[in-house]
C-alpha positions as CSV (number, residue, x, y, z in Angstrom):
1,X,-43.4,49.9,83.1
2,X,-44.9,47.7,86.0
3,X,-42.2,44.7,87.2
4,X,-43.9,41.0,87.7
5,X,-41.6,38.9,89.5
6,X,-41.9,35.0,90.1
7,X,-39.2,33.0,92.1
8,X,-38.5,29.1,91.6
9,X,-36.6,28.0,94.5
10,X,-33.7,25.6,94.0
11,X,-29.7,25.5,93.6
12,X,-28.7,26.4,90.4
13,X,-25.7,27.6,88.3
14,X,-27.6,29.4,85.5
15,X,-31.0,29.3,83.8
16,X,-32.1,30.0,80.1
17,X,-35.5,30.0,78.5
18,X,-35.4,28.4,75.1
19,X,-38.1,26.6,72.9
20,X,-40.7,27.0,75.5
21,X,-38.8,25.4,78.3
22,X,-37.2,27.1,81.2
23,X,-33.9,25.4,81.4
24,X,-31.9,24.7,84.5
25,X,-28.2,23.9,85.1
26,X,-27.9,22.6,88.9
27,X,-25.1,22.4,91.1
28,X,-25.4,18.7,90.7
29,X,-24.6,18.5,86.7
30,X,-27.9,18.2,85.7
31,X,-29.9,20.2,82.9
32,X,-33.4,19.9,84.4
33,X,-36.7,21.6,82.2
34,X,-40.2,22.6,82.4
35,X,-42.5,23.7,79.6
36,X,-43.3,27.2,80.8
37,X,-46.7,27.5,79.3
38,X,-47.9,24.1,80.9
39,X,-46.6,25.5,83.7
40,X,-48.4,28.6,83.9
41,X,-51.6,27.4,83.4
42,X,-51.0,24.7,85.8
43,X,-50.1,27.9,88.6
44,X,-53.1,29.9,87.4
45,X,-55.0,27.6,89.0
46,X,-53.2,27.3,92.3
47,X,-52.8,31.0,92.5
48,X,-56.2,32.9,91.4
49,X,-54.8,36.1,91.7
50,X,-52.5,35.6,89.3
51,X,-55.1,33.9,86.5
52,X,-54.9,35.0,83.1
53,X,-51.5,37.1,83.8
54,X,-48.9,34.3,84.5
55,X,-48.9,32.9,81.3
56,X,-48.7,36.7,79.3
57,X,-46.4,37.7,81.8
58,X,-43.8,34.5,81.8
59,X,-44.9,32.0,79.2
60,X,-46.2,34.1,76.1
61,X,-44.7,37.7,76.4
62,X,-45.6,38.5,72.3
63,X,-49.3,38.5,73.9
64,X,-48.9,41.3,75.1
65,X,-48.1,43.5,72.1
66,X,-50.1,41.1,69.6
67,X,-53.1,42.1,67.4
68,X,-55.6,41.0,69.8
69,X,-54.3,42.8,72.8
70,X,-53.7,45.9,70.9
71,X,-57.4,45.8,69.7
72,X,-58.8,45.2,73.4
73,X,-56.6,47.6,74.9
74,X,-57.8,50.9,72.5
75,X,-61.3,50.0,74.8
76,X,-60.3,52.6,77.9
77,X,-62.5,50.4,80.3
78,X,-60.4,47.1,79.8
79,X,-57.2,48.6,79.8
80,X,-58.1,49.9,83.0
81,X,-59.0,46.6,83.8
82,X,-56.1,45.0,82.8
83,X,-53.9,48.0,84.3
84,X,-55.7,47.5,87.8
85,X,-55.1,43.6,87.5
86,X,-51.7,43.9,86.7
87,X,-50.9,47.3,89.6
88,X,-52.2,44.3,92.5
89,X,-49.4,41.6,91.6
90,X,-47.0,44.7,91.3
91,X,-44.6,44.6,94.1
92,X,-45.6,41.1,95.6
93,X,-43.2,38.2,94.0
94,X,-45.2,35.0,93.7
95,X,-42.4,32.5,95.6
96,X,-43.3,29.1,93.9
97,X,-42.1,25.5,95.9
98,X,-40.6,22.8,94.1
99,X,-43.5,20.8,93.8
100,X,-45.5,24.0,91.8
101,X,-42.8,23.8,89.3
102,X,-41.7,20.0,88.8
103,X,-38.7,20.4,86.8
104,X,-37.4,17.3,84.9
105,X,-34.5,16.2,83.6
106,X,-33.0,16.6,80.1
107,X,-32.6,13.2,79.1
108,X,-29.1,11.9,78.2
109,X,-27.4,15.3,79.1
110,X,-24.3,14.9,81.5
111,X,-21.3,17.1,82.3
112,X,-18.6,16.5,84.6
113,X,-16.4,20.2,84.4
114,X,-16.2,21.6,88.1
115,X,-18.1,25.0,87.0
116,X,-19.9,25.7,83.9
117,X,-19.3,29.6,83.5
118,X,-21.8,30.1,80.6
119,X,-24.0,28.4,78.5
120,X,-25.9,29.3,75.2
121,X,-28.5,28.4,73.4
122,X,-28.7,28.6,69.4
123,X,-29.8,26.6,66.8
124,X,-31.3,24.3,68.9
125,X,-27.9,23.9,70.5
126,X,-26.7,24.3,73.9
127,X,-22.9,25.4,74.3
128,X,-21.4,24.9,77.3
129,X,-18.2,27.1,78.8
130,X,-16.6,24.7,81.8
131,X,-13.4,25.1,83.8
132,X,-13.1,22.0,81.4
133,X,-13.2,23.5,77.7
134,X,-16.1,24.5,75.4
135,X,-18.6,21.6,74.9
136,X,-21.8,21.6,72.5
137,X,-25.2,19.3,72.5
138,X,-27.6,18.8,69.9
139,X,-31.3,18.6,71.3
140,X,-34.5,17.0,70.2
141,X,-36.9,19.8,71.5
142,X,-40.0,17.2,70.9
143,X,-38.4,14.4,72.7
144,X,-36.5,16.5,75.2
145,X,-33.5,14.4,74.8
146,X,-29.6,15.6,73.6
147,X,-26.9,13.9,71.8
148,X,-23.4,13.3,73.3
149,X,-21.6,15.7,74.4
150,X,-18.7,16.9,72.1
151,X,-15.8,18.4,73.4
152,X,-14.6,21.5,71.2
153,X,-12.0,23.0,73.3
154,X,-10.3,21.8,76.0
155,X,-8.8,25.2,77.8
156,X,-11.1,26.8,80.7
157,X,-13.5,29.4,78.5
158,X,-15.1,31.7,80.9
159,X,-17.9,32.9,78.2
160,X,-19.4,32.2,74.5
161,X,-21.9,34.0,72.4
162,X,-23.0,32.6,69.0
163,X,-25.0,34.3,66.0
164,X,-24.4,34.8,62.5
165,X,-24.0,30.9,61.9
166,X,-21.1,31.7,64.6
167,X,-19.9,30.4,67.9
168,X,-16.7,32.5,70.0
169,X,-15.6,30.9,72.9
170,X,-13.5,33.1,75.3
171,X,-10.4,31.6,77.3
172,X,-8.5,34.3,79.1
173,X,-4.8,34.0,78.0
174,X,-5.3,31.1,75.7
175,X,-7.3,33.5,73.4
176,X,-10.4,34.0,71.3
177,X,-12.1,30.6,69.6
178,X,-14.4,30.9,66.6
179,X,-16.5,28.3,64.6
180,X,-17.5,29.3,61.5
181,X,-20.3,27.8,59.6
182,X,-21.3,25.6,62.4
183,X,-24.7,24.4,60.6
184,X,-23.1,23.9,57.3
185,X,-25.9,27.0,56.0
186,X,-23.5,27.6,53.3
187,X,-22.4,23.7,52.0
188,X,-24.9,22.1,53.0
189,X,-23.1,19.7,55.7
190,X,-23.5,18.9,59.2
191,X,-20.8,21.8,59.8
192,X,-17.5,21.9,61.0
193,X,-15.8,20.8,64.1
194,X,-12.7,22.9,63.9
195,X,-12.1,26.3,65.9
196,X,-9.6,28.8,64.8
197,X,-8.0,31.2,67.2
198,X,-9.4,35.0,66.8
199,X,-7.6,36.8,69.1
200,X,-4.0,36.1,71.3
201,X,-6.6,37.0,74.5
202,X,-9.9,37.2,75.8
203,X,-12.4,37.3,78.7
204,X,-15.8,37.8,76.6
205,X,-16.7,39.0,73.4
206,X,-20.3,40.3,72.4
207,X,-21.3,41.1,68.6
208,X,-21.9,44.7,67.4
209,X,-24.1,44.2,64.2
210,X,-22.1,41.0,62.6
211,X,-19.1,42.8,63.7
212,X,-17.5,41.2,67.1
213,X,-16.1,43.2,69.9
214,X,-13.3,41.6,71.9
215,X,-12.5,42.0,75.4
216,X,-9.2,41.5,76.3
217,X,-9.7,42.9,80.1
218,X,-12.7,44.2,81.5
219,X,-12.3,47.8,79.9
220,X,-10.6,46.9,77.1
221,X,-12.5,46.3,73.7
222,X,-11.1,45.9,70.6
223,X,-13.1,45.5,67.2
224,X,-13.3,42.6,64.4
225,X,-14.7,43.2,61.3
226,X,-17.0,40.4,60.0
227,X,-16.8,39.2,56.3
228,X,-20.3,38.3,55.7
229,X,-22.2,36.2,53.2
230,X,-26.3,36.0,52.7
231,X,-27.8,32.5,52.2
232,X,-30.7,30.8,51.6
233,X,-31.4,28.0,54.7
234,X,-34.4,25.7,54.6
235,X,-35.7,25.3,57.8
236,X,-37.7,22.5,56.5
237,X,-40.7,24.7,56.5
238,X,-39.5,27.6,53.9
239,X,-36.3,28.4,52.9
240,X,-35.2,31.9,54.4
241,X,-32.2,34.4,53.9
242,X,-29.4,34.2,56.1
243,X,-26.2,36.2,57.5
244,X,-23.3,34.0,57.8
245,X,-19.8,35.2,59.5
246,X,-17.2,33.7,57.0
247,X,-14.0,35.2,58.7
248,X,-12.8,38.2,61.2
249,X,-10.3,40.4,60.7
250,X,-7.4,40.8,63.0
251,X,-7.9,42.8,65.9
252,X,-8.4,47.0,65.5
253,X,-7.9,49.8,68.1
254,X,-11.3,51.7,66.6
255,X,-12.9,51.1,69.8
256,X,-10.0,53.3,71.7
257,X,-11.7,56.2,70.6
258,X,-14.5,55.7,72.9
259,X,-12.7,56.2,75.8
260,X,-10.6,59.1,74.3
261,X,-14.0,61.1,74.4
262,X,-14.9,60.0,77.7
263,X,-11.9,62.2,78.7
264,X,-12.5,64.7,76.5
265,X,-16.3,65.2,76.9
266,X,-16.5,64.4,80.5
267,X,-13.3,65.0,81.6
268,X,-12.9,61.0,82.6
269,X,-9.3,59.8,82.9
270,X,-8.9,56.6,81.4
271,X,-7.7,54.7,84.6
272,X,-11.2,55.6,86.2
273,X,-13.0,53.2,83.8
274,X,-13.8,50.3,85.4
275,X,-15.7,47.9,82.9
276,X,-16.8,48.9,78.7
277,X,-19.7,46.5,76.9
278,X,-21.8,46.6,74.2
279,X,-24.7,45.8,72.4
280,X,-25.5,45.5,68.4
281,X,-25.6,49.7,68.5
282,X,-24.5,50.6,71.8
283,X,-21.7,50.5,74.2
284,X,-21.6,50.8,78.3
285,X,-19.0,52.6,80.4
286,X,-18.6,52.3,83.9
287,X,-16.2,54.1,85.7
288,X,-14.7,54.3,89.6
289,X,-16.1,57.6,90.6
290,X,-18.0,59.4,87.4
291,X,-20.7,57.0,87.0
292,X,-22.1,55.1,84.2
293,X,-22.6,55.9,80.4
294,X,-23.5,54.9,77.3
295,X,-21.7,55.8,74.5
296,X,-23.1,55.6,70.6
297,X,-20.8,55.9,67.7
298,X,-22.8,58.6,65.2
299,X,-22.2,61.0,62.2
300,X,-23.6,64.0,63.6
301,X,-20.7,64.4,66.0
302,X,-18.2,65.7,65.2
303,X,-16.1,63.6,67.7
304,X,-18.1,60.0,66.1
305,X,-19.1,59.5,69.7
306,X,-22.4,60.5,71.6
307,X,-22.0,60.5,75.4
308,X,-25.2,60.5,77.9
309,X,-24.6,59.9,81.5
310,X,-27.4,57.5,84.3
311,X,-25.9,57.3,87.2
312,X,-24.6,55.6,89.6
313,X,-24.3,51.4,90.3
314,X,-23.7,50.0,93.8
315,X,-21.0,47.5,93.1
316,X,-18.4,46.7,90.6
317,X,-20.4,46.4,86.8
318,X,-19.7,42.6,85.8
319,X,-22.4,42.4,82.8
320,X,-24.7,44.5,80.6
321,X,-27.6,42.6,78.8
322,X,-29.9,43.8,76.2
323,X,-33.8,43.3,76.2
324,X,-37.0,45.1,74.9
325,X,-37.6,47.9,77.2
326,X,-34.2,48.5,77.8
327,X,-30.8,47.0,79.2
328,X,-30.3,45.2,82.4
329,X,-26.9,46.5,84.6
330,X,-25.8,42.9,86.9
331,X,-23.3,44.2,89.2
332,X,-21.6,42.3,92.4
333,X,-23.9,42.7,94.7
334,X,-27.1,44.0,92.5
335,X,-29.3,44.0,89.0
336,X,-30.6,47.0,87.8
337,X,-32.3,47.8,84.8
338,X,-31.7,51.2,82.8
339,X,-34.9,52.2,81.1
340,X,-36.2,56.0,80.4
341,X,-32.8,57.3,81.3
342,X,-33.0,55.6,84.7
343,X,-31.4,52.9,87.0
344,X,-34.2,51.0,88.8
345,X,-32.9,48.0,90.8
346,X,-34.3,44.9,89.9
347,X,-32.5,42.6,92.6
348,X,-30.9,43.3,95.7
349,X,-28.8,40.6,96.0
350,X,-25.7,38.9,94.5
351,X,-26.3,37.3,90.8
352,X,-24.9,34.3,90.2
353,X,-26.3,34.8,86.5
354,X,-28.2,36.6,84.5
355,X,-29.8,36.4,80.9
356,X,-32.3,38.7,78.7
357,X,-33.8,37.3,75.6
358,X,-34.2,40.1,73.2
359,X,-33.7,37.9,70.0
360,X,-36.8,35.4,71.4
361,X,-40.1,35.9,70.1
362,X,-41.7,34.8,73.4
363,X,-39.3,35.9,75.9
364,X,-38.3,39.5,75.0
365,X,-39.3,41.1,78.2
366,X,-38.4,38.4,80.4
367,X,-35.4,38.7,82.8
368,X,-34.2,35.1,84.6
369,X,-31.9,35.6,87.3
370,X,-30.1,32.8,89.1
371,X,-29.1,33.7,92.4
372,X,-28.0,31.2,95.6
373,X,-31.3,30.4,96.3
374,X,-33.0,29.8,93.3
375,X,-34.0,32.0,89.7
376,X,-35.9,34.8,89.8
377,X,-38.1,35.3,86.6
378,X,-39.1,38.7,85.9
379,X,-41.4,40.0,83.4
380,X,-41.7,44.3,82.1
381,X,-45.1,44.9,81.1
382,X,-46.2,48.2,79.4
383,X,-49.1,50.6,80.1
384,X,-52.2,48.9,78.6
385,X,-53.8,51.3,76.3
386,X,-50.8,54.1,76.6
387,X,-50.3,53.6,72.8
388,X,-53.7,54.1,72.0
389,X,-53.9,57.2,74.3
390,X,-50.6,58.8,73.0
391,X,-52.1,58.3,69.2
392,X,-55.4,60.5,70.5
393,X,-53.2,62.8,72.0
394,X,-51.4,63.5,68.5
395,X,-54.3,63.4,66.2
């Protein structure tokens, strides 16, 4: 796996890629934009080094594993091309000024909360958490424009995450808040308004399948089960099938297992655990002094859990994030990435945010990380022509 990096300077709070836009949330409570293909075309020919690998690389990552570049890639001589290319930008991040990237802003946005401690973006929706409460905007993608803001909540929510027709918005001792149904997928209406508290406490929450793990302190995760309904949506193109969350049950202590066999298997006492996530099949453990682990509930256990240790972090773990060649470990004072059975660093410096796109079409092996001085975009790209070489090897 070789690591493209590309830095856009500026002061920033977070950053998202969505629709085709690289999205921006500055310290001044703006939302500023820029269409990233436009964009790298527009570098590629500021930049020659980098023509033809920008846009792959940050604007159009399903390139890279589409039909065409599969084909060209069995021919040994241009995937050595393209490896050799690719090996020259390795290692070299291509620091862009402000006037390369000429961000705009998103008309009609505005937020006055202090902080905004996390944003998301689904179904054409941003969600906003503040030190204000949980807001939402509708956008017009073509006319880059957004609705009024719409207060939801108005406690401090540190985090959201939102699938399954589904928003949860976490606010520490005031609870766990979910919307169900927030398109109106199953009654046809604009959705509803209304959030009903989950949980008595939470400080993030991440789904595992449609299920949704709570987090009522850094290592403590607790599981609810997801009543779920399949419906047909028309997207005004074709109607497709849909999972909707319809309810949660309350609370369960399944998830305590987890770190009963991180004792028993590794001999890991439970105060040692500093910080527990997950992803839709996995969960991460990092502890004080044993290192970090990922944990997989299975049948051919006989304990239900399987254990594999990576390492070691510098720093206290603060996030794990999912995205196509692996998961990517934001610490402190660091960003790694764990891939292969191995902790790389990605970032040697504090992260003020950072987000993975593994559900986006385009953006799957993108990483954007915000830090103090601007967002670092950074793109995995495969061997070109190791799959074709790996199916010779097997024939």
């Amino acid at each position: 796996m070789r690591i493209l990096r590309l830095f856009i300077p500026g002061t920033f709070e977070d950053a998202q890629l969505y629709m085709g836009h690289l999205i921006a949330f500055t310290t001044d409570r703006e939302a500023r934009l820029v269409e990233l293909q436009t964009l790298t075309a527009h570098l590629e020919t500021r930049y020659p080094a980098w023509e033809g690998v920008l846009t792959f690389a940050f604007a159009r990552n399903d390139w890279l594993t589409g039909s065409v570049m599969t084909s060209l890639a069995r021919n040994q001589s241009l995937a050595e091309a393209l490896n050799t290319v690719v090996d020259e930008l390795v290692g070299e991040e291509l620091v862009l000024s402000e006037a390369d990237v000429g961000l705009v802003g998103l008309r009609g946005y505005s937020q006055q909360a202090d902080v905004i401690l996390d944003t998301v973006f689904y179904g054409s929706r941003i969600y906003l958490s503040t030190t204000s409460g949980l807001f939402d905007y509708d956008v017009d993608w073509q006319d880059l424009t957004v609705g009024s803001a719409r207060q939801r909540l108005d406690a401090r929510c540190v985090s959201a995450t939102a699938e399954y027709g589904a928003i949860n918005a976490s606010c520490e001792d005031l609870g766990l808040f979910t919307g169900y149904d927030e398109f109106g997928w199953r009654h046809a209406t604009n959705g509803s308004s209304e959030l009903a508290q989950t949980a008595p406490r939470s400080v993030r929450s991440s789904w595992y399948g449609t299920d949704l793990v709570n987090y009522e302190g850094p290592s403590a995760p607790e599981l609810l089960r997801a009543s779920v309904e399949a419906v047909g949506v028309d997207d005004g193109l074709r109607e497709r099938d849909r999972k909707v969350v319809t309810s949660f049950s309350t609370p369960t202590d399944e998830l305590d297992a987890l770190i009963r066999e991180l004792g028993a298997q590794r001999a890991v006492p439970p105060d040692d655990v500093q910080f527990v996530w997950n992803s839709s099949r996995a969960f991460f453990i990092n502890t004080h002094s044993h290192g970090f682990f990922t944990a997989y509930q299975t049948r051919t256990a006989d304990s239900g859990v399987r254990l594999t240790r990576h390492g070691e972090t510098n720093g206290r773990v603060v996030g794990v994030h999912r995205f196509a060649r692996g998961w990517v470990i934001e610490t402190d004072f660091r960003a790694y990435v764990l891939t292969g059975g191995r902790l790389i660093e990605l970032l040697g410096e504090e992260p003020l945010s950072v987000r993975t796109f593994e559900g986006s079409k385009r953006y799957r092996r993108l990483i954007a990380i915000t830090a103090e001085s601007g967002v670092h975009l950074i793109s995995a790209i495969d061997d070109f022509g190791a799959a074709s070489r790996r199916a010779a090897t097997t024939e």
